[in-house]
C-alpha positions as a LaTeX table, in Angstrom:
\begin{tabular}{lrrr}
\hline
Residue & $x$ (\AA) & $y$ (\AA) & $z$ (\AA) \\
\hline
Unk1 & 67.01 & 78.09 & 124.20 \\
Unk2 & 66.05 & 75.91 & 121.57 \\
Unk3 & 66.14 & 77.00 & 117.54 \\
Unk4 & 64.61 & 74.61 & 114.72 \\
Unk5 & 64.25 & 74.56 & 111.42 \\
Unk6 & 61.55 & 75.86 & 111.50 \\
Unk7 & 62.62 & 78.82 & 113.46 \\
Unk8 & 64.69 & 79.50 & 110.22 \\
Unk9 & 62.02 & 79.37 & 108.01 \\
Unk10 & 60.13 & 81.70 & 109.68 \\
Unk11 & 62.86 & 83.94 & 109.56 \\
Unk12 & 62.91 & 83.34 & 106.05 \\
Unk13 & 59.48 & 84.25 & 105.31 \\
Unk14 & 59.75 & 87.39 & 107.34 \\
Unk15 & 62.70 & 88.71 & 105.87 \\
Unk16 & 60.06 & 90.50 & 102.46 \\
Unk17 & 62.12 & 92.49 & 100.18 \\
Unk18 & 64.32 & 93.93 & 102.94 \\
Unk19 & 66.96 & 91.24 & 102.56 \\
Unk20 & 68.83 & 89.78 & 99.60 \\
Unk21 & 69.41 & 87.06 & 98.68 \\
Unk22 & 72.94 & 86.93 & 97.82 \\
Unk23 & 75.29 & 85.61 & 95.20 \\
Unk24 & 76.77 & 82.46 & 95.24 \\
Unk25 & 79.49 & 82.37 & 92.31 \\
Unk26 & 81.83 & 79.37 & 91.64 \\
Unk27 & 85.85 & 81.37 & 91.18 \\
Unk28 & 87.81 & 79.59 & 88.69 \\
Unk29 & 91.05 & 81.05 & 90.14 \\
Unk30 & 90.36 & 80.33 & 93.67 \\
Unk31 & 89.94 & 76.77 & 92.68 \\
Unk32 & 92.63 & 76.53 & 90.90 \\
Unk33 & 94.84 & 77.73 & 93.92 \\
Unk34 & 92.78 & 75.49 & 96.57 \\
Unk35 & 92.22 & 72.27 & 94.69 \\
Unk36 & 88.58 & 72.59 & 95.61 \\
Unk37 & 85.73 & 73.55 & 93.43 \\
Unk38 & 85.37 & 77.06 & 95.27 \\
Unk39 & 81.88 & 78.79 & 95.55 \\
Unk40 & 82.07 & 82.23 & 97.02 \\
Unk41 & 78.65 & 83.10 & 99.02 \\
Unk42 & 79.46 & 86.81 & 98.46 \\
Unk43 & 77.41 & 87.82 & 101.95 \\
Unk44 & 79.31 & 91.56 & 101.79 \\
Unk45 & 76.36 & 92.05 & 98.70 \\
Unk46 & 73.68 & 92.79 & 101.56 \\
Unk47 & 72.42 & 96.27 & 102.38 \\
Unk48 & 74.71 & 98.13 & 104.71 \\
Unk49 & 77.62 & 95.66 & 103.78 \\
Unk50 & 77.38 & 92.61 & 106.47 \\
Unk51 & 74.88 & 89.49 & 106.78 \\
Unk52 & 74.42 & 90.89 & 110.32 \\
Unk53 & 71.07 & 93.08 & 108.76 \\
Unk54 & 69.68 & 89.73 & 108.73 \\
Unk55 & 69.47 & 88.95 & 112.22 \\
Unk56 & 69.05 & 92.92 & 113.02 \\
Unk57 & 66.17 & 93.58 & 111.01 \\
Unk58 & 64.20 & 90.23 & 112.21 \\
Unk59 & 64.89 & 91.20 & 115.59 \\
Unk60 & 63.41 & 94.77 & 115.33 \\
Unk61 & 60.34 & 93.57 & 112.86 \\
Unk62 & 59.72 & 90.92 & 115.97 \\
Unk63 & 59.04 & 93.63 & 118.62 \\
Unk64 & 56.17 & 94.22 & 120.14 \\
Unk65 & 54.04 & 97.86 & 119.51 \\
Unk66 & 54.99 & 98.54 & 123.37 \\
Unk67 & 59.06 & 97.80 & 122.77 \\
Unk68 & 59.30 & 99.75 & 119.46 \\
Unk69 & 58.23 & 103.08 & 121.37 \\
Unk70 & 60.64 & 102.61 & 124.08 \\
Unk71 & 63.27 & 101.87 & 120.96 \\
Unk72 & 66.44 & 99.70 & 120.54 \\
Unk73 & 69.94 & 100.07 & 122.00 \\
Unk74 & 73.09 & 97.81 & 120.91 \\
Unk75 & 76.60 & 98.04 & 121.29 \\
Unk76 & 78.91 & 97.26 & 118.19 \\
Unk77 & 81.96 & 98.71 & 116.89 \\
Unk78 & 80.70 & 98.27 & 113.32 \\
Unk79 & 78.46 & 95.99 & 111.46 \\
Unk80 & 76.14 & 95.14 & 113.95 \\
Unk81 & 75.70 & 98.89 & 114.89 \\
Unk82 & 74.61 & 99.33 & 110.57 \\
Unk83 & 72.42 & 96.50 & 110.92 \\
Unk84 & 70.47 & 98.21 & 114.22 \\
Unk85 & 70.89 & 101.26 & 112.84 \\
Unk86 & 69.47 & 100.71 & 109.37 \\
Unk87 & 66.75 & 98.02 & 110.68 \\
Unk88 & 65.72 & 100.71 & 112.86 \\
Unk89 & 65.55 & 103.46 & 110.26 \\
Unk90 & 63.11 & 100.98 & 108.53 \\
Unk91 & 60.26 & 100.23 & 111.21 \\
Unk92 & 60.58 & 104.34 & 112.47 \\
Unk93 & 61.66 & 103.61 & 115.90 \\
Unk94 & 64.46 & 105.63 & 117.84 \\
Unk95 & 67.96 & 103.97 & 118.05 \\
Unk96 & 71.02 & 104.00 & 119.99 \\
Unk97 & 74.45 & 102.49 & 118.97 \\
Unk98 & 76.98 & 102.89 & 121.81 \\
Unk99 & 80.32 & 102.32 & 120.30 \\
Unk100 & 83.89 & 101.96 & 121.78 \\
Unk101 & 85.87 & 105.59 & 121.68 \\
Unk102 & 87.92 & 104.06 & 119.09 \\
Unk103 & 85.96 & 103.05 & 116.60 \\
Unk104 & 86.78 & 103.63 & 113.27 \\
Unk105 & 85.54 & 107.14 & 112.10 \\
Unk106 & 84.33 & 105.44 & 108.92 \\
Unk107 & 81.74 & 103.22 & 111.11 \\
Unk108 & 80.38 & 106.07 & 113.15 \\
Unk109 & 79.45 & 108.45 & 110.55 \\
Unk110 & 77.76 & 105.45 & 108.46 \\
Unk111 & 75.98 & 104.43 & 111.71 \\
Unk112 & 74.85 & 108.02 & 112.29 \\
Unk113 & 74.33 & 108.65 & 109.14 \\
Unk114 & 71.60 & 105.53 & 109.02 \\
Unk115 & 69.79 & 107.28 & 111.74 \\
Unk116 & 70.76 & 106.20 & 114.63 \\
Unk117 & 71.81 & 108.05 & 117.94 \\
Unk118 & 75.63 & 107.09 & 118.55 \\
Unk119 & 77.40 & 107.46 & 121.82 \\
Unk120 & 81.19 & 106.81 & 122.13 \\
Unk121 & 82.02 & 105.32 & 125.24 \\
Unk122 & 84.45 & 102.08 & 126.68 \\
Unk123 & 87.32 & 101.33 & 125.10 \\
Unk124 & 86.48 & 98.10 & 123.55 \\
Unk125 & 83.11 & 96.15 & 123.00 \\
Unk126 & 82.91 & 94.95 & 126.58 \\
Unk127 & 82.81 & 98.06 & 128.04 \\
Unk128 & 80.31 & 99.55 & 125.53 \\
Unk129 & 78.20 & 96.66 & 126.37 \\
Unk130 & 78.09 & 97.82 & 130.01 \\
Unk131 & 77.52 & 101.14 & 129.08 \\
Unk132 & 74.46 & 99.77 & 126.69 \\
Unk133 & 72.89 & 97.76 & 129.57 \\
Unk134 & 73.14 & 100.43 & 132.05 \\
Unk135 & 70.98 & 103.00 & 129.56 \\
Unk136 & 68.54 & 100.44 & 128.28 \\
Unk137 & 68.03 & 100.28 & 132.14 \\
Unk138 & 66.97 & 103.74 & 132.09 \\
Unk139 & 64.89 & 104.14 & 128.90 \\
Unk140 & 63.45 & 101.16 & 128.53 \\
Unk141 & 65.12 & 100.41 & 125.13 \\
Unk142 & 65.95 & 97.11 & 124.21 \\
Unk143 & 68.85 & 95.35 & 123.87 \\
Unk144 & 69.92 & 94.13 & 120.16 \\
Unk145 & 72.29 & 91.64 & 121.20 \\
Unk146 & 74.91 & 91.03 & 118.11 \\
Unk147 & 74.75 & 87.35 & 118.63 \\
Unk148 & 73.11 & 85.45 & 121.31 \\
Unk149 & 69.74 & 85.88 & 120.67 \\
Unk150 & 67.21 & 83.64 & 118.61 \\
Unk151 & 65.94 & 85.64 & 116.35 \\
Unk152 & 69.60 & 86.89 & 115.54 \\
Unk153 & 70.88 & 83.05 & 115.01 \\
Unk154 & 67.54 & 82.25 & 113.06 \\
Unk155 & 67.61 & 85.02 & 110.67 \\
Unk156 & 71.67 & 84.30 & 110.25 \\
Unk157 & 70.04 & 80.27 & 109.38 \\
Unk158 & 68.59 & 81.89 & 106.23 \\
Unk159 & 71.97 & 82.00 & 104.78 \\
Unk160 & 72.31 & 78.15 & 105.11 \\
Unk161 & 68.84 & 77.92 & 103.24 \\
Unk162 & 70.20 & 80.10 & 100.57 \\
Unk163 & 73.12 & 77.93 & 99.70 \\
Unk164 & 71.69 & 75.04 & 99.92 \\
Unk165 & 69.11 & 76.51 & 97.30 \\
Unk166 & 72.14 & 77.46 & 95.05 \\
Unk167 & 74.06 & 74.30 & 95.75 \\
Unk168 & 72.52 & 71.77 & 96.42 \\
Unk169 & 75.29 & 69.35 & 96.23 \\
Unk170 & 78.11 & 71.45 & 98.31 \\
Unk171 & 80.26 & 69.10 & 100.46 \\
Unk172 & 81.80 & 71.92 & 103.18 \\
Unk173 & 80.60 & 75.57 & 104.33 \\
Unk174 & 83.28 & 77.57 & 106.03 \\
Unk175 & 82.30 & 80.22 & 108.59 \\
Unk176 & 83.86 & 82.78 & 110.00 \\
Unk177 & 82.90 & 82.90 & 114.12 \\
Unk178 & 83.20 & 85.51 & 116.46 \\
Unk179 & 80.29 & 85.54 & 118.97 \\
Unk180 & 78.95 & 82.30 & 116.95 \\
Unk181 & 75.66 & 83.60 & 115.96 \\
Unk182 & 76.19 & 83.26 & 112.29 \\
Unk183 & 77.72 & 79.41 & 112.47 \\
Unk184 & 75.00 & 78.50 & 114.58 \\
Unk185 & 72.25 & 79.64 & 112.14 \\
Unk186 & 73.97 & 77.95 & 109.56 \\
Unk187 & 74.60 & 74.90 & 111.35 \\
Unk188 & 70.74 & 74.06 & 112.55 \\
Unk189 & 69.77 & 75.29 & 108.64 \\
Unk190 & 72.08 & 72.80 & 106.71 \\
Unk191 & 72.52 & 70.14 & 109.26 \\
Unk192 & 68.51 & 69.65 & 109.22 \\
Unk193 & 68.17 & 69.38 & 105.56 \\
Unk194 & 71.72 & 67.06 & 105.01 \\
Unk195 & 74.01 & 66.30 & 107.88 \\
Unk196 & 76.28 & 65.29 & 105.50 \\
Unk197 & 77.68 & 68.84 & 104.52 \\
Unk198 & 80.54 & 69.03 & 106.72 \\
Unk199 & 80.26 & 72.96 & 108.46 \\
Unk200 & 84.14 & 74.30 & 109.78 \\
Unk201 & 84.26 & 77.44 & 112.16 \\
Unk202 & 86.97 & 79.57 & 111.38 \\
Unk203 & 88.26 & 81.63 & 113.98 \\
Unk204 & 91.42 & 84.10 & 113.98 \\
Unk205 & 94.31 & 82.56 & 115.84 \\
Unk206 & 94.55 & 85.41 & 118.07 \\
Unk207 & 90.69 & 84.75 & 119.35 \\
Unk208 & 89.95 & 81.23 & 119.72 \\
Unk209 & 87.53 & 81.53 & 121.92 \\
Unk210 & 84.73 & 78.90 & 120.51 \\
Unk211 & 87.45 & 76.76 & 119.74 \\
Unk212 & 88.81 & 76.67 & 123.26 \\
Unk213 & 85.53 & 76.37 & 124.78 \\
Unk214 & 84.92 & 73.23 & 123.52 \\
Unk215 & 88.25 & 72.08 & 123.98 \\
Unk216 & 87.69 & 73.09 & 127.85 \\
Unk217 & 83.79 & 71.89 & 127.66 \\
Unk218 & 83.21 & 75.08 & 128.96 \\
Unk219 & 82.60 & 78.91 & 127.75 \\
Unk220 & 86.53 & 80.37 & 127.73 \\
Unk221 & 87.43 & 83.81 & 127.57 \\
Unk222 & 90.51 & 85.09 & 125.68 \\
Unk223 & 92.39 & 87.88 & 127.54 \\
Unk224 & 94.24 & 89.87 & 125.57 \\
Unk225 & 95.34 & 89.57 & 121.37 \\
Unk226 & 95.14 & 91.35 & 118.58 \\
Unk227 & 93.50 & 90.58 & 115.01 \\
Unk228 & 93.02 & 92.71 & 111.83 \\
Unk229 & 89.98 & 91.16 & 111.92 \\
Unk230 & 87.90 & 93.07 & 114.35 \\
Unk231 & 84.48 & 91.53 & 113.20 \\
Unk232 & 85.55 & 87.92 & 115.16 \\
Unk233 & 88.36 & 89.61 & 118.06 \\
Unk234 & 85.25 & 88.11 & 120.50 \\
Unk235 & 86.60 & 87.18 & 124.01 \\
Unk236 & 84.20 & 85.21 & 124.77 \\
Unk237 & 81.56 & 83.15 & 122.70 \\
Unk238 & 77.50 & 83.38 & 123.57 \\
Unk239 & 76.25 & 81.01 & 125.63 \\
Unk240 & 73.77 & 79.94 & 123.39 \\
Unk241 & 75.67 & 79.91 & 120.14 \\
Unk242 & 78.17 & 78.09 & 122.22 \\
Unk243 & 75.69 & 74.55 & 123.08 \\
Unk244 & 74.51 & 75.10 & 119.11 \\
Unk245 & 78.28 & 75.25 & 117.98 \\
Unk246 & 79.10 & 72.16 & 120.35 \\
Unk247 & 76.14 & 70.16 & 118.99 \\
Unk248 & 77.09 & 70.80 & 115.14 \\
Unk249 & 80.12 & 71.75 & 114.02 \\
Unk250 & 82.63 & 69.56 & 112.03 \\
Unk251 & 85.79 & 71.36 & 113.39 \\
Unk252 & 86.93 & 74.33 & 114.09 \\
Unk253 & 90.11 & 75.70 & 113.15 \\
Unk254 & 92.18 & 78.88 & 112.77 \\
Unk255 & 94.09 & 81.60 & 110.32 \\
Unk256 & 97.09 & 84.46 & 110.76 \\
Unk257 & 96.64 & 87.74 & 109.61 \\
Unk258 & 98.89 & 86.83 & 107.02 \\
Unk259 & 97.11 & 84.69 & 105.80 \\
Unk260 & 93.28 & 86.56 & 105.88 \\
Unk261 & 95.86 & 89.67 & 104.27 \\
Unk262 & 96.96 & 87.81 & 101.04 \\
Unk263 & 93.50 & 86.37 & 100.58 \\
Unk264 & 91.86 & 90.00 & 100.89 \\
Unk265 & 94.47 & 91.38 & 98.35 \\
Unk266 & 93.33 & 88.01 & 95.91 \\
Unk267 & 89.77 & 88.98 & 96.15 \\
Unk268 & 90.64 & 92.35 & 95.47 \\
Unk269 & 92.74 & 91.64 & 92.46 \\
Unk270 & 91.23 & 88.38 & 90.74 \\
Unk271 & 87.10 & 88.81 & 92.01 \\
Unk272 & 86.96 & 92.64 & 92.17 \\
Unk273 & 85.70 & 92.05 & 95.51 \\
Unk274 & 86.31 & 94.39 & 98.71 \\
Unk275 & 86.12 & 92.08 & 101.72 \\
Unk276 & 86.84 & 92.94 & 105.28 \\
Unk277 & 89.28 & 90.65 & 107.18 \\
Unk278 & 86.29 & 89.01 & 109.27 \\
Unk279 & 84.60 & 88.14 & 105.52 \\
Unk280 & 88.08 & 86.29 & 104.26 \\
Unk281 & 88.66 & 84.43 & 106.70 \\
Unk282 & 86.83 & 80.92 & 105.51 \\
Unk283 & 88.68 & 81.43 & 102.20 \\
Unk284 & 92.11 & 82.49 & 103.81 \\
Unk285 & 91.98 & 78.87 & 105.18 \\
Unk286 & 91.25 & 77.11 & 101.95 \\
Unk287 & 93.79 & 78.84 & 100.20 \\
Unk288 & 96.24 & 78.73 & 103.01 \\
Unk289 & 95.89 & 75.33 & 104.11 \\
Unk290 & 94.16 & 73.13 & 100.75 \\
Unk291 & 91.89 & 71.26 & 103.25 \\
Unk292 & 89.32 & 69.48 & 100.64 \\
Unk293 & 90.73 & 68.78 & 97.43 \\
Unk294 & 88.12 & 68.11 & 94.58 \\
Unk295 & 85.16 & 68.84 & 97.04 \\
Unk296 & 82.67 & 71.48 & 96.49 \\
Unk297 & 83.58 & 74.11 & 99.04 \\
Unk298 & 81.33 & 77.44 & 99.99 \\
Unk299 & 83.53 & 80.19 & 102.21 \\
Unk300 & 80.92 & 82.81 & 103.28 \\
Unk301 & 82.02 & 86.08 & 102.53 \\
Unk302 & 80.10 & 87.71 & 105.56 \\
Unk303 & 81.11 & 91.14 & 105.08 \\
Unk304 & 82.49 & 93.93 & 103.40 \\
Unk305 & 83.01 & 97.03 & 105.55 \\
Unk306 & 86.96 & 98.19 & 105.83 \\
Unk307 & 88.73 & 101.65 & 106.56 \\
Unk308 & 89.43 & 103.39 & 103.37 \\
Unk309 & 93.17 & 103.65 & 105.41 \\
Unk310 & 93.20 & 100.33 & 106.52 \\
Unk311 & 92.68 & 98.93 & 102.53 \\
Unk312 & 95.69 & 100.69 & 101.64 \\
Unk313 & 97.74 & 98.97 & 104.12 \\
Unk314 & 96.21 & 95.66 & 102.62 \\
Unk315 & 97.23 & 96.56 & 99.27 \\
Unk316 & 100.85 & 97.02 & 100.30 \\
Unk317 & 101.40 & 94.10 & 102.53 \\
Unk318 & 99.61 & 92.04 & 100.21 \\
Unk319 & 102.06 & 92.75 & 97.63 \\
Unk320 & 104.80 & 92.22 & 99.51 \\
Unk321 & 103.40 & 88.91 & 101.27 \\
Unk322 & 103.01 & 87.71 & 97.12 \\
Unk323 & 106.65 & 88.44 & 96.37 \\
Unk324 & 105.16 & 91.46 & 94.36 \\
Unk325 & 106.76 & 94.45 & 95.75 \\
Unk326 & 110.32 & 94.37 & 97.60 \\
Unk327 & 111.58 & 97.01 & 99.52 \\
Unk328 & 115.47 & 97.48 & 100.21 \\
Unk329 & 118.12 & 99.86 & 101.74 \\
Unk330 & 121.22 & 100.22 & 99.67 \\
Unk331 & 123.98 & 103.04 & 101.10 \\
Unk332 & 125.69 & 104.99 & 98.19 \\
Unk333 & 129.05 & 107.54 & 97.97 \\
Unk334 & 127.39 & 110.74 & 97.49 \\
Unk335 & 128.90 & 111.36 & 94.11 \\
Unk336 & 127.03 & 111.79 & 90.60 \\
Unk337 & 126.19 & 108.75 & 88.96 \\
Unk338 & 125.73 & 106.21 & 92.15 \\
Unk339 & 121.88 & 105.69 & 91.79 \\
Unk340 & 122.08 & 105.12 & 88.08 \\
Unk341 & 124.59 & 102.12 & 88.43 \\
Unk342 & 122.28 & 100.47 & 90.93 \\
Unk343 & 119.03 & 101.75 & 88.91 \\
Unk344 & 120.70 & 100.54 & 85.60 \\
Unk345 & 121.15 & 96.57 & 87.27 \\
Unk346 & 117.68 & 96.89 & 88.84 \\
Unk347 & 115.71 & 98.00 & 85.43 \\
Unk348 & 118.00 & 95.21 & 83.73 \\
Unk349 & 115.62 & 92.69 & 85.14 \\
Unk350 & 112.32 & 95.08 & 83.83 \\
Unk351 & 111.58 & 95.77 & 87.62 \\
Unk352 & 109.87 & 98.55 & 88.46 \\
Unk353 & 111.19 & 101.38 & 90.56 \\
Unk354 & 108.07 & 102.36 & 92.50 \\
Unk355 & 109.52 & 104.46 & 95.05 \\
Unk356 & 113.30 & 106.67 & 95.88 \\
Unk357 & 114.09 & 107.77 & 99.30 \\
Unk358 & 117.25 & 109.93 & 99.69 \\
Unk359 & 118.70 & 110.00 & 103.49 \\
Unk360 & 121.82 & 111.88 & 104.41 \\
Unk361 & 121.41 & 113.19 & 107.35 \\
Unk362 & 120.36 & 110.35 & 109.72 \\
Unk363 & 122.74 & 109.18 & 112.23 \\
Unk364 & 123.50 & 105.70 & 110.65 \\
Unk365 & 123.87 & 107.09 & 107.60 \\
Unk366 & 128.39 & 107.61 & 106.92 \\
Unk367 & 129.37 & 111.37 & 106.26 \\
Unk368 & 130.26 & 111.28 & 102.39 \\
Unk369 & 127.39 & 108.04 & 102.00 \\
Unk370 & 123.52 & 108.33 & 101.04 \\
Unk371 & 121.43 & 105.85 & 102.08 \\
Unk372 & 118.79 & 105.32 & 99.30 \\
Unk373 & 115.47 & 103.63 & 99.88 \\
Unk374 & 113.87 & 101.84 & 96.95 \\
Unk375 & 110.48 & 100.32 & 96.81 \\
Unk376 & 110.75 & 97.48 & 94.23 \\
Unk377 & 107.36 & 96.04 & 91.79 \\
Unk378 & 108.20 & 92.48 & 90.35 \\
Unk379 & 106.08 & 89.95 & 88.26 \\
Unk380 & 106.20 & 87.35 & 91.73 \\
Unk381 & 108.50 & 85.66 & 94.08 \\
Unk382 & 110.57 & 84.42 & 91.22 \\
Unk383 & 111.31 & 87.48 & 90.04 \\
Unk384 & 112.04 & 88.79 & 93.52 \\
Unk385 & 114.30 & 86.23 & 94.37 \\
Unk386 & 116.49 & 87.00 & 90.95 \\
Unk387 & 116.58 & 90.53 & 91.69 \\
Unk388 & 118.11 & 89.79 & 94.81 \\
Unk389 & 120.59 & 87.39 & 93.15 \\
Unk390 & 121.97 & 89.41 & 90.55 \\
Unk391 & 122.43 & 92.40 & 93.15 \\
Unk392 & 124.86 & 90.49 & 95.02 \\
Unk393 & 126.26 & 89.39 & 92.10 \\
Unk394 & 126.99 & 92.83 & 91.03 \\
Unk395 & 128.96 & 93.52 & 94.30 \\
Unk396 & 125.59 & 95.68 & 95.73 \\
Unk397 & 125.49 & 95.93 & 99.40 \\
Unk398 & 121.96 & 96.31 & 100.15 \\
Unk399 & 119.56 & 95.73 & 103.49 \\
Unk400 & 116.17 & 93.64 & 102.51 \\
Unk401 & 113.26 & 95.64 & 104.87 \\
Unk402 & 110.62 & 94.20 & 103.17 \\
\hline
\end{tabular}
């Protein structure tokens, strides 16, 4: 399979008023952190919440009269199955998103509620895959592969166009790779108009797949691991994106959890910006790792889409990951006036008690104690670090959990 530039500009041209272009905004407080210029390509602005609409919709539009009756069928576990789903909804032609049976609740009623038919089977992408093939084989419908496909990697290109439009002098464009279909867009749309601008894969250190593959010279499959960030947990790359990714890139490298957390919880707090763990994962290495100092630097931001539950475990452990919210065990005598002492030390230092959790009855817990759970806001590490201090200078005996 070979994709050109001009493959891209096609996709460009077909794309009408369906897709947006989106933002590219320069963060003052991501630079400052980095010691790049940071440019956020904010990518989680398109309709239905992912770049993958892009590749989706040109896919679809690109059908023949014939293939549109017999309609579509793709497996996802989330923004691919919008993308189908929506692109569908938009040229009138019957759907079908098979999706693993644990898929987030969230994802399924958004899919369904974009029109599309949605069977739950497999337990992870694989199997839904199988179960995809084995009913396009039946209906006719075809296959919307997420990735490996060129009008998927073309339409994905159009984001390279786009930044080079906004930026025309950008030195490095981070992007995020699971099955590699975005990168390789990218890569054919900037390295054809400068091969200059150095283009890093990110990948999540618990599915290296691309990064392994061409290590090995070979496609690699990752058995096993687990990843917050769902949108790039691919086992194994495309075939296609893989010779594309081999061809191209600059370098790939990888990012924790940890790391993709705390950045998630920054673009939350400082850009007002809700971005799933897939999306931050470009930025979670510049901020983690300060790769480029003084260069002009463009993370793409390729999605937004996260479990309303799942965001509230962000908050928390991004908090806690910042030094911003401590949480500690202190057992008491069960006598009036215990708490206060410890509360009186603790609000000394203008912390703020967030949360109190009496125990008594727990088998650790001494007859005549009470073991007291607080949950601790401070200013930042500094802070958290004194509070600690001046406990055990007060004679507190205390257990750090978090």
């Amino acid at each position: 399979m070979t994709i050109t530039y001009d493959d891209i500009i096609k996709a460009k041209e077909a794309q009408g008023n369906v897709i947006r272009k989106t933002s590219l905004v320069f963060s003052e407080t991501f630079s400052k952190l980095s010691g790049s210029k940071v440019y956020l390509k904010n990518e989680f602005e398109q309709k239905t919440g992912s770049f993958k609409l892009r590749g989706a919709y040109y896919k679809i539009k690109s059908l023949t009269d014939d293939e549109k009756k017999k309609g579509v069928i793709a497996a996802s576990a989330g923004n691919h199955a919008q993308g189908v789903a929506y692109a569908s909804s938009l040229e009138n032609i019957s759907c079908t998103i098979v999706m693993p049976i644990n898929a987030s609740p969230a994802k399924v009623s958004a899919t369904r509620n974009y029109g599309a038919k949605v069977v739950l089977s497999g337990k992870n992408y694989d199997e839904s895959s199988l179960k995809a093939q084995d009913i396009a084989s039946q209906t006719g419908a075809t296959i919307i592969h997420a990735f490996d496909d060129p009008y998927i990697i073309s339409a994905q290109g159009v984001i390279g166009l786009e930044i080079i439009d906004q930026l025309s002098d950008v030195d490095e464009i981070y992007v995020p790779i699971g099955g590699g279909g975005l990168i390789s867009g990218v890569l054919i749309a900037i390295k054809s108009k400068n091969p200059n601008v150095k283009i890093i894969g990110v990948e999540s250190n618990a599915f290296p797949a691309m990064k392994m593959s061409l290590e090995s010279g070979k496609l690699e499959t990752i058995t096993g691991g687990y990843t917050i960030a769902d949108g790039i947990s691919v086992k194994t790359p495309g075939s296609n994106t893989f010779e594309i990714v081999k061809k191209y890139v600059d370098e790939i490298v990888l990012v924790t959890d940890s790391e993709i957390i705390k950045t998630m919880f920054l673009l939350m707090e400082r850009s007002k910006s809700v971005v799933e763990p897939a999306g931050a994962a470009g930025l979670a290495y510049i901020l983690s790792k300060k790769p480029s100092p003084g260069k002009k630097v463009v993370p793409i931001l390729c999605g937004g889409n996260i479990d309303m539950y799942l965001l509230g475990q962000i908050v928390a452990k991004g908090l806690t990951a910042m030094g911003r919210m401590v949480k500690i065990m202190i057992q008491l005598k069960d006598k009036p006036g215990a708490l206060k002492e410890v509360v009186d030390e603790i609000s000394s230092l203008s912390v703020n008690i967030v949360e109190v959790i009496h125990d008594r009855i727990s088998s650790q817990i001494d007859a005549g104690t009470v073991g007291v759970t607080l949950n601790l806001e401070t200013e930042d590490e500094t802070q958290a670090e004194k509070l600690i201090q001046h406990l055990k200078e007060k004679n507190i005996e205390f257990k750090i959990l978090t």
